[in-house]
VEXVEX-586352 format. One record per residue (C-alpha): residue number from 1; x, y negated, z negated. Coordinates in steps of 0.001 Angstrom, whole numbers, plus 524288, in hexadecimal, padded with zeros to 5 digits. Layout:
# residues N
   seq      xx      yy      zz
   NUM       X       Y       Z
...
//
This chain:
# residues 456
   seq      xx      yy      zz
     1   7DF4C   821DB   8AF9D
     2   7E781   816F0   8A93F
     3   7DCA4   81434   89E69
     4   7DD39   8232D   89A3F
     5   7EC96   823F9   898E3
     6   7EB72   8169C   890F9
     7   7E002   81CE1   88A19
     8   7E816   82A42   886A9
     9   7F39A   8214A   88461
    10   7ED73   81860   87AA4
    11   7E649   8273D   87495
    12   7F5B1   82C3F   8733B
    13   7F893   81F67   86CD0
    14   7ED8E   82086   86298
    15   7F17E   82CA2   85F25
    16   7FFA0   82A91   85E29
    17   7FBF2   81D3B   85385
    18   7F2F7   8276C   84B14
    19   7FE22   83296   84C6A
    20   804F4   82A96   84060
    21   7F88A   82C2C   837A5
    22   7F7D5   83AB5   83A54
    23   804DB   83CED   8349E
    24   8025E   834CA   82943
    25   7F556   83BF4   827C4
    26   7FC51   8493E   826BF
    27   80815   844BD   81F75
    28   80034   83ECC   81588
    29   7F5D2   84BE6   815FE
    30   8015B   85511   811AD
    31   80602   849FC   80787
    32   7F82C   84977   80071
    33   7F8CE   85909   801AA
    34   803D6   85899   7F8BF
    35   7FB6B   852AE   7EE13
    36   7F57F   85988   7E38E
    37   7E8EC   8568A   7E246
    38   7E25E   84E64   7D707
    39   7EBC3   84943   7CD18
    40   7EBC7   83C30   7C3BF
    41   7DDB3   83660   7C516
    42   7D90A   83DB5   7D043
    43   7D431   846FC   7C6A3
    44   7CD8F   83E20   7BD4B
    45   7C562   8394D   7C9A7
    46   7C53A   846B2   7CDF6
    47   7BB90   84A11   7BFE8
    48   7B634   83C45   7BE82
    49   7A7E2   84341   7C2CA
    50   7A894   84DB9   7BAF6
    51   79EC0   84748   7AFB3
    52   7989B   83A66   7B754
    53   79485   835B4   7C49A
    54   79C37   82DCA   7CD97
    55   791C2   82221   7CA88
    56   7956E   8235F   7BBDB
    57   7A311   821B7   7BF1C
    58   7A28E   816FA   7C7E8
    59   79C3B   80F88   7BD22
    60   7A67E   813A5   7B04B
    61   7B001   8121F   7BA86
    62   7AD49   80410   7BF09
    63   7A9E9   80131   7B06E
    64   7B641   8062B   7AA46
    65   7C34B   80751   7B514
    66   7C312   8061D   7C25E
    67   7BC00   7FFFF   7CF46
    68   7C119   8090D   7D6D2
    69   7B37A   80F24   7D9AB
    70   7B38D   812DC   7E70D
    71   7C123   817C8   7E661
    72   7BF44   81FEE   7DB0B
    73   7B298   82670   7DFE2
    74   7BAC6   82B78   7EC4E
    75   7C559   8306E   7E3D7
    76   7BBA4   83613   7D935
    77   7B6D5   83E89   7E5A0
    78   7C0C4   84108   7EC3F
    79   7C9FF   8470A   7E192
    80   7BE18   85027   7DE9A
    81   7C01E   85392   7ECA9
    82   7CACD   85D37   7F2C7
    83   7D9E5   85787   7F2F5
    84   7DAFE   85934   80039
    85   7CF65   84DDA   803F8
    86   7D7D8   8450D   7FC69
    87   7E33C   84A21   802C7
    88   7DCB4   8463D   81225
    89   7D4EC   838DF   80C7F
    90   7E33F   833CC   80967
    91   7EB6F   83960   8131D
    92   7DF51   83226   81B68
    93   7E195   82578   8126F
    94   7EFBD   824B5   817C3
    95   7ECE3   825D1   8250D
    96   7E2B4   81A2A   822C8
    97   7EC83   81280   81C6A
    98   7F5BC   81427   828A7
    99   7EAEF   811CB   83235
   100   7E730   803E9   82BEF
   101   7F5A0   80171   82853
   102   7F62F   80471   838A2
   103   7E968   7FB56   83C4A
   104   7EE43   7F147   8339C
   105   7FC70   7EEA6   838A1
   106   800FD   7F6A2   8435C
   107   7FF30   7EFA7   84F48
   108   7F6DC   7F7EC   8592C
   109   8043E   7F975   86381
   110   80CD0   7FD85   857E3
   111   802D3   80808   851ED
   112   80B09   815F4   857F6
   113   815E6   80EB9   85007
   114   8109A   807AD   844D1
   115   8081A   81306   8415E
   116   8143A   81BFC   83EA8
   117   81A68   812AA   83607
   118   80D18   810C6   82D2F
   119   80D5E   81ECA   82C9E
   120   81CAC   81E52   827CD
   121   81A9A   814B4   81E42
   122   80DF3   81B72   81876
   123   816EC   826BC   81745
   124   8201F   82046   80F83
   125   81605   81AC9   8060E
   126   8192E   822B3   7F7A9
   127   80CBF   82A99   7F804
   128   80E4E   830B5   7EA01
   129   80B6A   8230E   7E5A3
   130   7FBE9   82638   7E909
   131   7FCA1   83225   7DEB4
   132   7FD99   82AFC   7D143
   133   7F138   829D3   7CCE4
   134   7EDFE   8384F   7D3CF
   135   7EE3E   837AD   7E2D4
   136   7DFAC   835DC   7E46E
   137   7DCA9   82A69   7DB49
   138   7E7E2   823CA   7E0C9
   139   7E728   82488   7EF12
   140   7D94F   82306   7EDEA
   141   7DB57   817A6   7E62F
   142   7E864   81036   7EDAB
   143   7EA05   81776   7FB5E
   144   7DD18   81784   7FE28
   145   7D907   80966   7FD70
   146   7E583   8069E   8044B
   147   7E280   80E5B   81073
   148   7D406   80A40   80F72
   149   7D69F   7FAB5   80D96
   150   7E039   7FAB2   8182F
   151   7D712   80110   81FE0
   152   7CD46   7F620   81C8A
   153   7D7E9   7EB06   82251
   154   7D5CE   7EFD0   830C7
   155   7C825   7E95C   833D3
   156   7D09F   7DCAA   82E5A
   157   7D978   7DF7C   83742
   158   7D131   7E168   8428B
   159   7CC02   7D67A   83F37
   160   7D77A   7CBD0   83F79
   161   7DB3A   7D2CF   84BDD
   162   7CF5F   7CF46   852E2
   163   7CC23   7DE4D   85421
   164   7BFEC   7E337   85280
   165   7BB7D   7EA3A   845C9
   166   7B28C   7F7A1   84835
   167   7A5B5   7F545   83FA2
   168   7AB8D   8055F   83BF0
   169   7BA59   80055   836B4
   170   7B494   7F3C1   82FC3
   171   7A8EF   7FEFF   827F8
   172   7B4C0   80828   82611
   173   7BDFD   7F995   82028
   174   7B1A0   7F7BB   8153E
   175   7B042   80609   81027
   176   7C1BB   8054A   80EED
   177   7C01A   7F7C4   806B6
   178   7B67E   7FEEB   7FFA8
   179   7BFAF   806B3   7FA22
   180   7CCCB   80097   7FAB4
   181   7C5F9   7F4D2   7F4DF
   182   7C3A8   7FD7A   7E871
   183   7D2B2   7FA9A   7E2DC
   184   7D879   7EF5C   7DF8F
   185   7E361   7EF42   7E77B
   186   7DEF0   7F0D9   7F3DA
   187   7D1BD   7EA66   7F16A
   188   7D839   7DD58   7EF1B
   189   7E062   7DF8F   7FB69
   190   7D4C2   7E15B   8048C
   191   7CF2D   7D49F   7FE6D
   192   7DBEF   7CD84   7FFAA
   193   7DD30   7D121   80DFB
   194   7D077   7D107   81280
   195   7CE8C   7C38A   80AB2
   196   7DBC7   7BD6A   81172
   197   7D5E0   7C121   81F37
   198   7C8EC   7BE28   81CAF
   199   7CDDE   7AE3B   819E6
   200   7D619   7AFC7   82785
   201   7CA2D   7B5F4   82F79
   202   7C255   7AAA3   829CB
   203   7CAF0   7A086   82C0F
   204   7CDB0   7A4F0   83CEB
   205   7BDCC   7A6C3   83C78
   206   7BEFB   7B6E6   83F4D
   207   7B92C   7BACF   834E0
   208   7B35A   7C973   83728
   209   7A89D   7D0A3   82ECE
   210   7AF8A   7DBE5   82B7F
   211   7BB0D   7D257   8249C
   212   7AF9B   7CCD5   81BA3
   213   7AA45   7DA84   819B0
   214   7B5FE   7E132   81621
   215   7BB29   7D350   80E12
   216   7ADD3   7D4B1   8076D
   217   7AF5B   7E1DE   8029A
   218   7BB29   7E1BB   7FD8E
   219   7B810   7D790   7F4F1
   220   7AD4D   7DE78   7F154
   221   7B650   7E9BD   7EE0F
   222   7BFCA   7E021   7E54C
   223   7B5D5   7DA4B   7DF5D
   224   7AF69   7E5E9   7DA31
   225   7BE8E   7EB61   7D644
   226   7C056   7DD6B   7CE4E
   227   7B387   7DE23   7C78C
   228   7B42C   7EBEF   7C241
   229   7B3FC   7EE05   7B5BD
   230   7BB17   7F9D0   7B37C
   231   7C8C5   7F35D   7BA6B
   232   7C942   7EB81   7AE60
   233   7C606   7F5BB   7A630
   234   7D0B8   7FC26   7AA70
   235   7DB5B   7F2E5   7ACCB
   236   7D828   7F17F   79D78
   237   7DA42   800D1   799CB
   238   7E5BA   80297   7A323
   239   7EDC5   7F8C2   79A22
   240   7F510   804A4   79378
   241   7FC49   80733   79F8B
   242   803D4   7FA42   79F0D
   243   8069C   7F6AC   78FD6
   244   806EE   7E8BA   78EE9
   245   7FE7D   7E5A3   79B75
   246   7F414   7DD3C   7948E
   247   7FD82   7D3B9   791D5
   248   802E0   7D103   79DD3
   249   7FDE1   7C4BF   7A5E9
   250   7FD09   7C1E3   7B55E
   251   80A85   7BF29   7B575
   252   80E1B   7CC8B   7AE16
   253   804C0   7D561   7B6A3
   254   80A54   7CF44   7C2EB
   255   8199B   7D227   7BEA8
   256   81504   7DFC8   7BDD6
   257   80E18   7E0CB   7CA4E
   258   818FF   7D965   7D131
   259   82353   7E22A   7CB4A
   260   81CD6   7F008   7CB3E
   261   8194F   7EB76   7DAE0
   262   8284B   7E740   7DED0
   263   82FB6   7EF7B   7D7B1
   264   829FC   7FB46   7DDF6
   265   82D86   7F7A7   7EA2A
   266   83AD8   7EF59   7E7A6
   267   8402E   7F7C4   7DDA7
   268   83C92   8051B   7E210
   269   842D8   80D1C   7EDA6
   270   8359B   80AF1   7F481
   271   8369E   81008   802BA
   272   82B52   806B4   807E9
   273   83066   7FA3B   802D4
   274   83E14   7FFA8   8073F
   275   838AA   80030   815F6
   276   832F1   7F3A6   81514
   277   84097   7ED2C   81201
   278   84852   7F39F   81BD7
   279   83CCE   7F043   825E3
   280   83D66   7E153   820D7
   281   84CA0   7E129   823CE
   282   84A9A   7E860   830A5
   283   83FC6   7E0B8   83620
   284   8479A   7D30D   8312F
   285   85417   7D5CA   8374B
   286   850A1   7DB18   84299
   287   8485E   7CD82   844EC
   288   85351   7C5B5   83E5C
   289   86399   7C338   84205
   290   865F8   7BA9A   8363B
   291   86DC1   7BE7E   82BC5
   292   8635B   7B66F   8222E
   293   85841   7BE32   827A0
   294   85D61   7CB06   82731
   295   86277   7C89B   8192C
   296   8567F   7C59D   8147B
   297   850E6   7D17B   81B89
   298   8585D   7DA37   814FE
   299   856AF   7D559   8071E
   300   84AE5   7DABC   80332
   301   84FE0   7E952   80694
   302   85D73   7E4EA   8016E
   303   8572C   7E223   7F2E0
   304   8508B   7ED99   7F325
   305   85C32   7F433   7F3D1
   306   8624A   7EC62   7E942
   307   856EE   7EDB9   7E03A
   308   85876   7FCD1   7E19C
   309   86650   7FEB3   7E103
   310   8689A   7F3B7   7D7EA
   311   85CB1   7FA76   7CF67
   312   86438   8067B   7CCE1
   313   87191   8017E   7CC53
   314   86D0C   7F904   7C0A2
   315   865E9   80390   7BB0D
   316   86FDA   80CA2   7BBF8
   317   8792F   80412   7B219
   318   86EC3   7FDDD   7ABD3
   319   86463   8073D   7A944
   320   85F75   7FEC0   79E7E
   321   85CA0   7F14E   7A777
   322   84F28   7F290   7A9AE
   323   84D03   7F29D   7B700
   324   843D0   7F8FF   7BF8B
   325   8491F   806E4   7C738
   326   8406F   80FB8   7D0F4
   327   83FD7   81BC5   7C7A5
   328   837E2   81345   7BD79
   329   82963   8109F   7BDEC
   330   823A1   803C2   7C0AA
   331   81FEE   80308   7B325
   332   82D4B   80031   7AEC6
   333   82CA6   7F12D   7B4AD
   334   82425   7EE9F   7A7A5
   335   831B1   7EFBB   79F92
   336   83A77   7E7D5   7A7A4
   337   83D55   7DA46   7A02C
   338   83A90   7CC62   7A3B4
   339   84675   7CC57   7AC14
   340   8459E   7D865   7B205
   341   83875   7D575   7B5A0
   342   8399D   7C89A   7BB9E
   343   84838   7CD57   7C40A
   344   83DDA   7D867   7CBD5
   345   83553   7CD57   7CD29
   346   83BC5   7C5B1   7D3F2
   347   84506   7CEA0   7DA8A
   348   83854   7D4C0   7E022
   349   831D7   7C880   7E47A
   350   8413F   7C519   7EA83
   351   83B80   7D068   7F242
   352   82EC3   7CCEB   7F848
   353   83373   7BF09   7FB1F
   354   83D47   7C5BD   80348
   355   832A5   7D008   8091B
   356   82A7B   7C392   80BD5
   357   83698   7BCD5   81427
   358   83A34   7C7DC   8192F
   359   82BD3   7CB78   81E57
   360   82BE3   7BC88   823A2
   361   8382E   7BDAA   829F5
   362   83337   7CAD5   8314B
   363   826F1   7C51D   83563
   364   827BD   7B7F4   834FA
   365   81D08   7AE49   835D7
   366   8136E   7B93E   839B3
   367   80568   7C021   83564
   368   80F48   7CD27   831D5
   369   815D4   7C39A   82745
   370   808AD   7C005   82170
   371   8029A   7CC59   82147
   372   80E56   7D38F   81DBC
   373   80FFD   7CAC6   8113C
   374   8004C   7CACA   80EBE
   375   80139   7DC68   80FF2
   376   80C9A   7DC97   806E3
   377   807B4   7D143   7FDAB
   378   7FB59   7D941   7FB78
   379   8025A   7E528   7FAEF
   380   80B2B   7DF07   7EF60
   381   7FF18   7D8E1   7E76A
   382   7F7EE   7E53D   7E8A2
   383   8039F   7EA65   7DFCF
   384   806B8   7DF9E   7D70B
   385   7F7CE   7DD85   7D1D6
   386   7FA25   7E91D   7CB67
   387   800A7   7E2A6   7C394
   388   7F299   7DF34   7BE66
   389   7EF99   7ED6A   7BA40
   390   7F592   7F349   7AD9A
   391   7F7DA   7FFB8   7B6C5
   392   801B1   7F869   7BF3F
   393   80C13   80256   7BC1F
   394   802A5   80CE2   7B770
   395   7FB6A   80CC3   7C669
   396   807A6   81221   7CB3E
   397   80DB6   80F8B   7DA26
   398   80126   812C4   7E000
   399   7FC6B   8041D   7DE2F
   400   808F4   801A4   7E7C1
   401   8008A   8079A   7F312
   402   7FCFB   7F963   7F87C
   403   80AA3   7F425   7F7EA
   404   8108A   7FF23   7FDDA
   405   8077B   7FD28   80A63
   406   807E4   7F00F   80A29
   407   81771   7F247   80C4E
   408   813BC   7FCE1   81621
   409   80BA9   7F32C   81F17
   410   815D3   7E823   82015
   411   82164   7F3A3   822F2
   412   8180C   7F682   82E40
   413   819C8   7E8E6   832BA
   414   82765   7E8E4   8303C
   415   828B9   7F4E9   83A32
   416   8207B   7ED5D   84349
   417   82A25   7E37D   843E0
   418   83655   7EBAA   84600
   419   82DC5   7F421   851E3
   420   829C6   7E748   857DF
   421   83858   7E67D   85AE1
   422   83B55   7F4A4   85E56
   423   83A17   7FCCC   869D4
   424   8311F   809B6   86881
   425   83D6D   8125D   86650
   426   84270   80A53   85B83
   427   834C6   809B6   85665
   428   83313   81814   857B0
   429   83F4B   81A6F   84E54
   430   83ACB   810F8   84569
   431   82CBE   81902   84293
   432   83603   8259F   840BB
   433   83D36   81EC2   837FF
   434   83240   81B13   82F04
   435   82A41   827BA   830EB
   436   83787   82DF9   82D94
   437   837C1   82544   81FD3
   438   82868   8297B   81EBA
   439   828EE   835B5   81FB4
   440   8360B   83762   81631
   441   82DDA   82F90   80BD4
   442   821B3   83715   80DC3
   443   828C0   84582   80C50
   444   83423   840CE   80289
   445   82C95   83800   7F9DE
   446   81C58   838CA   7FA9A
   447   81D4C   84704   7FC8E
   448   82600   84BB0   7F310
   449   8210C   84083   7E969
   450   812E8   84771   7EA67
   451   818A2   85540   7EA04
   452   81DEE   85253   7DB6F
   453   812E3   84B95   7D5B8
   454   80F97   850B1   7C8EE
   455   80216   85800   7C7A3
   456   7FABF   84BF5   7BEDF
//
């Protein structure tokens, strides 16, 4: 009798921890049912078989732009397909996303909780961001290998948890580095991380076949990205969109991939990077008395604050100065001058050396200090090698997609921290509080941001 209550018990549990995923499911179903079908290059892929066979373009393709193969064969089909299969294959990428995001970093106790706020902070993600290039060929292209190379990080950790990996989940891990492995972005990523744990498994002699199996595919997958020919052909022809690129040198591309990256998030009213301050000065004051710790705790919120009252102030009596302001476009950081240029530098890396204390003060000598730094330090460099592409500004925010979660994850482990010193009441208010932010960003920005897109 006592094993079937604990039985139903542990049933009503399960259910409750997937009850967050259902409601993202259907929030973001009615989102992507706001779309409007194929726009941008969606319908260039859409035609692209109209006078040759996919085997033809594989081959000009490869040849001439793009190594993208695998992801461009599922978008090629599936924007000859109906809307509403891209609609459900997305609204089912988010809900993988959560689920890794979930797997990855919410401990298995704090899952009824932790699941709610993944949810909440998915919600306040800017979704238009994934319609620039036409929704298809950009989820397809940044969302997806998200959700799918997350997904691929669970056998790894399964594995440095001493849990065991299904022969099923480690199959399911190749065929999702498969095809995240196909960008850039998220291909190096998979290498990085798999690479760094690899050398640790090695080293405590726990080394596991599926790490070497998934490590060796995905540099399989870079590999074949750094050899094609077409990315150079490319990078080449894509030179109009930044006048001047071909002259600038490592030092020049990195400026612009620092600055483009930073200034984003530090100069922009940016309601994820807000969270993330207020959680720092939270989390640090609660833990510290001081006066020196809480200072510092505050500081990073406190100059974002200055930067964007101070921003408009200064614009507003000297429109002329030159500075950066949230209604511009990124592109605009090519015009600042020498000076200009090197103040946002180093008022933005003032920024992340205080992100860095303040992430060591919350977690101390810990694994959550290392692995918070490592997720937001790959999150970051996803961003800045942009720099390296003539389309840094061109690509839009969508290229932000790997940042923005990167930020995501370590909030998660911020809210960790404060519910490890909470009750379940005060916990309980704490999840309304960020569903209530989620859900205000979701109807009052994503939703009316997709309802005015312009037909393209």
């Amino acid at each position: 009798m006592e094993m079937t209550n604990k039985l139903e018990l542990n049933k009503k549990n399960r259910i409750l921890e997937m009850a967050p995923f259902l409601f993202l499911f259907l929030a973001m179903l009615f989102l992507h049912s706001l779309t409007r079908g194929l726009q941008g290059d969606d319908l260039w892929f859409s035609n692209i078989l109209n006078d040759q066979s996919i085997f033809e373009y594989w081959n000009w393709r490869y040849e001439t732009w793009s190594s993208r193969l695998i992801i461009e064969t599922v978008l090629i089909y599936l924007s000859m397909s109906k809307h509403w299969i891209w609609c459900l294959l997305d609204s089912l990428m988010f809900i993988l996303l959560a689920y890794s995001i979930s797997e990855l970093f919410v401990p298995e106790d704090k899952k009824l909780y932790g699941n709610w706020i993944v949810v909440s902070l998915i919600l306040c993600y800017p979704f238009v961001q994934l319609s620039s290039a036409g929704w298809l060929a950009t989820t397809l292209n940044y969302l997806w290998p998200l959700s799918l190379g997350m997904f691929a990080f669970i056998p790894l950790k399964r594995t440095l948890c001493h849990e065991k990996v299904p022969a099923s989940l480690g199959l399911l891990s190749i065929f999702a580095i498969f095809y995240a492995g196909n960008t850039e972005q998220m291909g190096a990523i998979i290498v990085c991380v798999y690479g760094i744990f690899f050398l640790y498994l090695l080293y405590i002699k726990e080394m596991k076949s599926v790490v070497v199996i998934n490590l060796m595919v995905s540099l399989s997958g870079l590999l074949f990205v750094i050899t094609c020919p077409g990315n150079k052909v490319r990078s080449v022809s894509e030179m109009h969109w930044f006048e001047g690129y071909e002259n600038l040198g490592i030092m020049g591309k990195l400026k612009y991939g620092f600055l483009s990256s930073t200034v984003h998030f530090f100069e922009n009213t940016n309601i994820m990077f807000f969270l993330f301050t207020v959680l720092l000065l939270v989390c640090i004051w609660m833990k510290y008395q001081d006066k020196m710790h809480r200072a510092i705790g505050a500081l990073p919120l406190l100059l974002k604050t200055i930067i964007l009252t101070g921003t408009k102030i200064m614009l507003a009596y000297f429109p002329d100065l030159g500075i950066y302001h949230s209604e511009q476009d990124l592109s605009q950081i090519v015009s600042f001058s020498g000076l200009v240029s090197f103040l946002y530098i180093c008022v933005n890396a003032f920024m992340i050396v205080l992100i860095i204390v303040c992430i060591y003060f919350v977690f101390g000598k810990s694994k959550e200090t290392g692995i918070s730094l490592l997720i937001l330090t790959a999150g970051l460099t996803s961003r800045v090698i942009m720099g390296f592409s003539p389309t840094v500004f061109a690509s839009g925010l969508r290229t932000f997609i790997y940042l923005y979660f990167s930020l995501l994850i370590v909030i998660l482990f911020l809210v960790e921290n404060i519910f490890s010193n909470l009750n379940d009441s005060n916990c309980k208010v704490i999840i309304c509080l960020f569903l209530y932010v989620g859900i205000i960003q979701f109807l009052g920005i994503s939703m009316i941001s997709v309802t005015r897109l312009p037909l393209f």
